[in-house]
N, C-alpha and C positions, 0 to 999 in steps of 0.2 A: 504494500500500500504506500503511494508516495504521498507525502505530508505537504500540506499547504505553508507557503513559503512566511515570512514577518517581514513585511517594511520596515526597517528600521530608517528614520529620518534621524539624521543627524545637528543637533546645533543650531537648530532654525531659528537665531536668539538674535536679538535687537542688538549686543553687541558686535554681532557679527555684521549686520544689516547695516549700519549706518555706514556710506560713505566716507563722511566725514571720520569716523574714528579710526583709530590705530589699530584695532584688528579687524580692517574692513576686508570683507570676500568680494574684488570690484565686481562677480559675475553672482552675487548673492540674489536677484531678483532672477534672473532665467533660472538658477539654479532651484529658487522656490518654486517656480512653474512646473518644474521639471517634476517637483515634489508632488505640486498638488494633483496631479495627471497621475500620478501614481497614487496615490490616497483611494484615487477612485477605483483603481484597479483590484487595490489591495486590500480595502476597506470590509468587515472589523478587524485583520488583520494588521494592524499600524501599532509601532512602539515609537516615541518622538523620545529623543534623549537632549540634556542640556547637561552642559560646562560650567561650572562656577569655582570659582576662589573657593581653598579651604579656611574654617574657623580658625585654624592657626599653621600657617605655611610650615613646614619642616624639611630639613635636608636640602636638595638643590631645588627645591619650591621656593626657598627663602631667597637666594637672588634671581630669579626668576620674577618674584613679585615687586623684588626692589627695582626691575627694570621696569616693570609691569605695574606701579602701584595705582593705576586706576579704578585697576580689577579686584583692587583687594577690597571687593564692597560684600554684603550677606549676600548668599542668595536666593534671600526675597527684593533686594533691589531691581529695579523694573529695567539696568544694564539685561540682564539676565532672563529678563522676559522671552516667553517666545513671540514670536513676529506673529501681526492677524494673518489669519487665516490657519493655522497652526494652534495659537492659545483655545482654551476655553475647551475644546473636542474632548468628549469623552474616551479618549485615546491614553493607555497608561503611558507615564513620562517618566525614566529613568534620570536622576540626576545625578552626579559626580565628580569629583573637583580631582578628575585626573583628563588627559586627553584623550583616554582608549573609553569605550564607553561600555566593551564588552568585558563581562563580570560577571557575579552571583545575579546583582539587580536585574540585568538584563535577561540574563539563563534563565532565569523565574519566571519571565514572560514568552518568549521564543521556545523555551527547551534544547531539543536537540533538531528543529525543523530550520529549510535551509534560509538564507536570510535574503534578503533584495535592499540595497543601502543606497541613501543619496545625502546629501547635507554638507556641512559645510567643516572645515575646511578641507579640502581634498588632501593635498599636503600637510595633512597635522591631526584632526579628530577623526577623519574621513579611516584616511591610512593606519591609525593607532587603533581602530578601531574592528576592524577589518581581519590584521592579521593575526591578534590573539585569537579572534573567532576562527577562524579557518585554521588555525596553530592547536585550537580545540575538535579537530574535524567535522566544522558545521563547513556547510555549502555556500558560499556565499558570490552573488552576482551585483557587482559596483555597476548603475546606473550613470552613463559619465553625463549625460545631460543633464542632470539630474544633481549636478555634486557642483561646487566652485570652488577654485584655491584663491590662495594669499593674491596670486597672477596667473596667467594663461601658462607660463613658464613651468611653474609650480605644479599645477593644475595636470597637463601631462605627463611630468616626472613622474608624479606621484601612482597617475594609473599605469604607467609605464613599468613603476616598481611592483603594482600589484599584480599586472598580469605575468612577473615573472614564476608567480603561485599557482598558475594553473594544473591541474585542474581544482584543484582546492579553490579558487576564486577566480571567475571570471568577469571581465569588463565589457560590458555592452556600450553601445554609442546611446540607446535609447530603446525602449519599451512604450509601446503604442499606449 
């Protein structure tokens, strides 16, 4: 019997979204679209996960955030909101103040069924997220229209590292 797959969206967070800011995704709005078109595919099957600051950074978190202390806000600050379209959905939301998003949290809601992934950042939550999963022998297929990096530069490396996984992960251009 083959198991219905988990959307997992990645970081679909306000601080990602804003242009203006210092961890902006520039291709963060295609990359939402890309999401929502898969919402409807995948829907009740959807897990949305967010990034936040820890309550107390440790180890190499602590100069991390010293370069980073914007971030170092709770995460109920509304940095860390997800972006509309995303907030509010009765859709469980995995939160974690690491970059990989793949975990207990996560395994709790997926199991061992294959995953379908887009979000942001391709190069950093996207990628960290990705290959513990598949490093756990889940299936996993990165949606690239679907995903946006730091740059378009970034953006490619990053799927370019992931399809080195095959077949453990494959990278599609797009899902209808």
């Amino acid at each position: 019997m083959t198991q219905t797959p988990w959307l997992v969206l990645i970081d679909l967070q306000r601080i990602f979204a804003d242009p203006a800011g210092p961890w902006a995704a520039p291709r963060f709005e295609a990359a939402a679209a890309g999401c929502a078109r898969l919402v409807e595919r995948f829907a009740p099957n959807v897990v949305l996960t967010r990034f936040v600051a820890p309550a107390e950074p440790r180890g190499a978190w602590v100069p991390y955030y010293e370069q980073f202390p914007f971030a170092l806000v709770p995460d109920a600050d509304p940095l860390y909101d997800l972006v509309d379209g995303f907030a509010g959905t009765d859709f469980p939301v995995v939160t974690r103040p690491t970059f990989g998003k793949w975990g207990p949290e996560l395994a709790a809601v997926t199991g061992d069924a294959p995953l379908v992934v887009g979000g942001v950042s391709t190069d950093c939550c996207v990628l960290s997220t990705v290959l513990p999963a598949a490093d756990d022998g889940i299936a996993v297929t990165v949606v690239a229209d679907a995903c946006a990096g730091a740059g378009d530069v970034e953006h490619e490396r990053a799927l370019d590292a992931m399809r080195l996984y095959a077949p453990l992960v494959t990278v599609v251009a797009s899902l209808g």
